[in-house]
Every structure is written in C-alpha cells, then in structure tokens.
N, C-alpha and C positions, 0 to 999 in steps of 0.2 A: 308499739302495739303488742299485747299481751294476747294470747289467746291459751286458755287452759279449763280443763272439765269445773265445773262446780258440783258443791257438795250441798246439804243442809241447814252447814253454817251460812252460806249465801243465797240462804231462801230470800229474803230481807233486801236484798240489793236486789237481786232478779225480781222480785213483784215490784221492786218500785220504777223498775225499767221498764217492766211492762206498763207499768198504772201512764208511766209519763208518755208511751207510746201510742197509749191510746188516749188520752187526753188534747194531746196531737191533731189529733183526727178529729176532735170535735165532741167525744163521748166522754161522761163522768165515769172515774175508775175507781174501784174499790175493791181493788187485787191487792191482797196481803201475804204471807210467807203461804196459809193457809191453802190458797189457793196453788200455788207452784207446788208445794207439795203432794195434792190430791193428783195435779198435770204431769207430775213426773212418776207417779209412785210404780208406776210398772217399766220406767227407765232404767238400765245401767244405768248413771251418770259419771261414773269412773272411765267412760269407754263412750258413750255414748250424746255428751253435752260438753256446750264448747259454753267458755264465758270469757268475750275481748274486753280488754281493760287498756286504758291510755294512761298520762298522770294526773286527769283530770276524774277518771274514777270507770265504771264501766260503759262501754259503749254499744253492745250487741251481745245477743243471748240465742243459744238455739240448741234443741235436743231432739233425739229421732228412738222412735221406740217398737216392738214387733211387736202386732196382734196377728199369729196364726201366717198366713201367706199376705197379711197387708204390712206394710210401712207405712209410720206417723211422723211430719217432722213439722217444727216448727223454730223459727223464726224471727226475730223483731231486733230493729237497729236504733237504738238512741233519736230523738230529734236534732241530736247538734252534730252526728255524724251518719246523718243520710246523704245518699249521691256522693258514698265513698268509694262503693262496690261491695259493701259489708253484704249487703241482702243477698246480693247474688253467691258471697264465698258462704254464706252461710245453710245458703240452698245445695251448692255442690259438696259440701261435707255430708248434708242428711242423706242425699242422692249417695255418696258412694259409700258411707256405711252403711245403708239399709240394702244395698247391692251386696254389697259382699254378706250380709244374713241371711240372704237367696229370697227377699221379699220376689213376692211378681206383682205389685202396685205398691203404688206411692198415693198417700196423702200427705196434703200442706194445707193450713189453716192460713186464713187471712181475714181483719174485722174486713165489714160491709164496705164501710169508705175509705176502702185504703185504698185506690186506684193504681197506684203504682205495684205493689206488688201484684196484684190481678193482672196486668201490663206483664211482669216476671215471668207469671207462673205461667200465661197462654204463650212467653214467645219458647220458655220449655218445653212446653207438648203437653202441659195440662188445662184439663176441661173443668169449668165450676159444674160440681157433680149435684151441691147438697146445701142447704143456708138453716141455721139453726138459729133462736131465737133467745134473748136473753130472758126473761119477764119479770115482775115485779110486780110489789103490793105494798103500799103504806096502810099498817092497820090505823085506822082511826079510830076502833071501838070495838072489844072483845065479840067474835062471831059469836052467833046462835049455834046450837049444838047439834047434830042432821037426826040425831036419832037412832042414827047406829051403833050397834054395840062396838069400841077400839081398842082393844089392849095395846097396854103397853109393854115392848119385848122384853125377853128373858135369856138368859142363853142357855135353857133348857132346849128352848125354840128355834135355837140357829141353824140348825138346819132345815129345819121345815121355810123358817123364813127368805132362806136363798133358794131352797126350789121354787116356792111360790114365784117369789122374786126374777129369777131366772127364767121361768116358764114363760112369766106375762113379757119377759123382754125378746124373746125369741118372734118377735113379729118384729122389731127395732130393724131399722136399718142398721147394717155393720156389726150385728151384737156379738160379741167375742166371748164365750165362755172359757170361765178361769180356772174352774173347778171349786166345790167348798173349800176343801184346807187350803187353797193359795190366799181367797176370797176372805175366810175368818183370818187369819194371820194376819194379811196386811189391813185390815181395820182395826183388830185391837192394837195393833203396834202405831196408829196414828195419836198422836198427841189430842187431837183435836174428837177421837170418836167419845161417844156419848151415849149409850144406850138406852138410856130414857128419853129420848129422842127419835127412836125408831119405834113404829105403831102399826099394826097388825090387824085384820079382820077374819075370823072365824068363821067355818061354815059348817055345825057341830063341832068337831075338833081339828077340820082339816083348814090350814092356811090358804086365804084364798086372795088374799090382796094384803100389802106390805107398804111400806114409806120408810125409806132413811133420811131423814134429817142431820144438819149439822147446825152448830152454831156457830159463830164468828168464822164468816163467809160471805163474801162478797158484802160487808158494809151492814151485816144481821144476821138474820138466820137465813139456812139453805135447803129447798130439799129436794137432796140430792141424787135420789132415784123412787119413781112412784112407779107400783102395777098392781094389775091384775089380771090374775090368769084369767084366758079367754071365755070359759066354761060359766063363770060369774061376770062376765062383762056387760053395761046396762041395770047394774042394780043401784047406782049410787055408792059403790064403793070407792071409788077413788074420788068422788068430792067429800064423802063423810073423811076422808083420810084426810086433806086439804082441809077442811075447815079445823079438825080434829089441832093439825101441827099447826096450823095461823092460832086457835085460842091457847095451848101449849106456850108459845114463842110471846104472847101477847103479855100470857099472866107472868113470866120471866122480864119483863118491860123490855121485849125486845118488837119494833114496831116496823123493822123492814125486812120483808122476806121475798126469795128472788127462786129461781128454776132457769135450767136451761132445758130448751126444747127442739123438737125437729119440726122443721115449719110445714116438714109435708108428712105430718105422723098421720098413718095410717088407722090410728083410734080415735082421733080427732084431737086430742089433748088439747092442742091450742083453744079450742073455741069450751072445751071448758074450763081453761083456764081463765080463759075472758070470761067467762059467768060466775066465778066466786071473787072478781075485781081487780084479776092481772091483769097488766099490761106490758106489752113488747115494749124493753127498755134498748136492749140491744140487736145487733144481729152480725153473724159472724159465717164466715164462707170456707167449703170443703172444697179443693182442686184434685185433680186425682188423676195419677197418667199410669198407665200398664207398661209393665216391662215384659211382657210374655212376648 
C-alpha cells in the first residue's frame, strides 16, 4: 500500500473514486476532474491530501483544508477496500494536520446513506451539525423569460459582482470570506471558468443580485453560487437569475442543471427551488467536533 499527496494530474482517478464511492451507496454519480478541482482549490495538496494506491490501482482518497479557525476534511475508501481501517487512518491524518494549523473545529463530510462513517465520526466526538441538498432539473423545454432585466458579466464588473455576491452570502452558514484578489485569481486560473456564464442584476448601476454558473459539472451545467443582497431580497431576483441561467444552459443543448444547497437556508432557497422545478437529487452530512 502506497499512500502519497495528489496532484491535478489525478483529478481523474480521485472523481472516479469518488463517483464509485457513491454509487456504492445507492446514488447516481457524476463527479468529474471538474468537480475535485472546485473540492480542493483552496487545498495545499502537496502538504495537505493523501492518495493510497495498492497494485490494483487506488484505494482511498482524503484531503483537509483551513477556512479561517475551521478545519475541513474529507474522506472516502474504494468499495473493494472497505472494513480495512482505511476510513478511520484517513480521519486521523485530517484530525492531526488541521491540529497542527491551530484549527479550533473540525468538519467531516459524509453522503446521507453512508451509515458507517456516521457510526466513525459520532464514536470521534462528532455531532451531525448541518445536511445539504443536492438538486436538479431536466429541462424539457426552453423557460419563459421572468421579465427582468440580466446582464451578462464583464470584468469591468468584478468587483462589484463579488461584493454583491459576498454581501448576500454573509447570512450563509459558515461563509468564509476570501477576499477579491484571492476570489478573482483563483477563478480565472480554473480551466473550467466561463464568464458568459455568470449573470447579474442591476438596481440603476448598483449590483444587487449575481449567479455564477459553470458548465461541465456534475453530469451539465452548475450553479454554482446564487444571491442577493438582503436590501433587494423578495423582488424575484433570484428566480429571474434561475430561469435567466436554465434558458442560457438550454439554448447551449445542455438539459441538466443541478445546485447544492443548505437544507436549513435561512432565505428559504429550497422551496424556491422546488418552484422553478428542482428537485432534491441528493443529500450530504456535515459532522463537526470543537477542539477548544
């Protein structure tokens, strides 16, 4: 058994560990390099991600990353080398390098039906804190159009767009601000960014609600952070944004689009996402234990 950091070149192997890990369980995957790259992009990975490999190829993947005074780790062992003890060495590597970073909590992610590690993380000393929502949408037929006015971004605009952006995330659970230049830098350096893709809404000249989109993401298009600052919240700004990127994504013949959500968002987002015709495809579990 091999255990050593990955890089970019094994974005590719690690999504397909994942895909088969969750497949596992019951649930259709459609994690691509795309997606481990978005999971890691504020990882070391030289320092901070382990990847075990046997002669049969890889077996277990897991990386740990600092937002601010939290710890993030995560986790997942092959289905043909579960009940090794992979899960638990892979939990005690995230636990003492985010120790030694002087984190004062720990999260661990786990999907919904994975009973076993849920079983892991409480005999740890972790609580399920928080459960987030996969959702989805098969367009069947280009939306109607809400009647709002959308632009589409600029990078004239980038900064206005990550205040906006930032602003309406500041009611999020856990929201960690990165600052702009960390924020632009690591978008335009992703392969996958797209700026015509990202859509905007005006209130005279001031940015008052945002959406970044991606494409080729989870199995279609993604989008990947929606808001609106609070001051314009109840105007229909965030469903004209939502219908705006579904017709976007439609006329590109792309017909599946997907979001991840917080099942207990405080602006309700789920229930209007259920009203422009998502659906909770998946759902995934936050554990969380305090080192203070």
């Amino acid at each position: 058994m091999n255990a050593r950091p990955f890089d970019e070149a094994d974005f590719p192997v690690v999504a397909a560990l994942l895909a088969e890990d969750e497949r596992w369980h019951g649930r259709p995957s459609q994690i691509g390099p795309n997606e481990v790259r978005e999971w890691t992009s504020l990882t070391d990975l030289a320092n901070d991600s382990w990847l075990y490999e046997d002669g049969e190829g890889s077996v277990a993947v897991g990386w740990a990353t600092v937002h601010d005074e939290l710890g993030a780790g995560v986790g997942v062992v092959h289905p043909r080398a579960k009940g090794r003890g992979l899960g638990t060495e892979l939990l005690e590597r995230s636990e003492t390098r985010l120790r030694e970073r002087g984190v004062r909590r720990l999260h661990q992610f786990a999907l919904a039906s994975d009973t076993r590690a849920a079983e892991l993380l409480r005999r740890r000393g972790y609580d399920d804190v928080r459960h987030f929502f996969v959702m989805a949408i098969q367009l069947e037929e280009r939306p109607a159009a809400s009647g709002v006015a959308v632009e589409t971004f600029h990078e004239a605009a980038a900064r206005g767009f990550y205040d906006a952006l930032d602003e309406a995330f500041q009611d999020h659970w856990e929201h960690h601000s990165r600052g702009f230049d960390e924020w632009w830098v690591r978008h335009n350096a992703n392969p996958n960014f797209d700026p015509t893709l990202w859509f905007l809404i005006r209130d005279d000249e001031e940015i008052v609600a945002t959406c970044r989109n991606e494409a080729n993401r989870n199995g279609g298009g993604y989008v990947a952070a929606i808001g609106v600052r609070r001051p314009w919240r109840g105007k229909g700004y965030a469903k004209a944004l939502l219908l705006h990127t579904f017709r976007e994504f439609y006329d590109r013949g792309v017909r599946r689009v997907t979001l991840g959500v917080d099942a207990a968002n405080a602006t309700g987002a789920t229930h209007l996402y259920e009203r422009v015709g998502m659906h909770v495809e998946a759902e995934n579990v936050v554990f969380e234990k305090s080192l203070a």
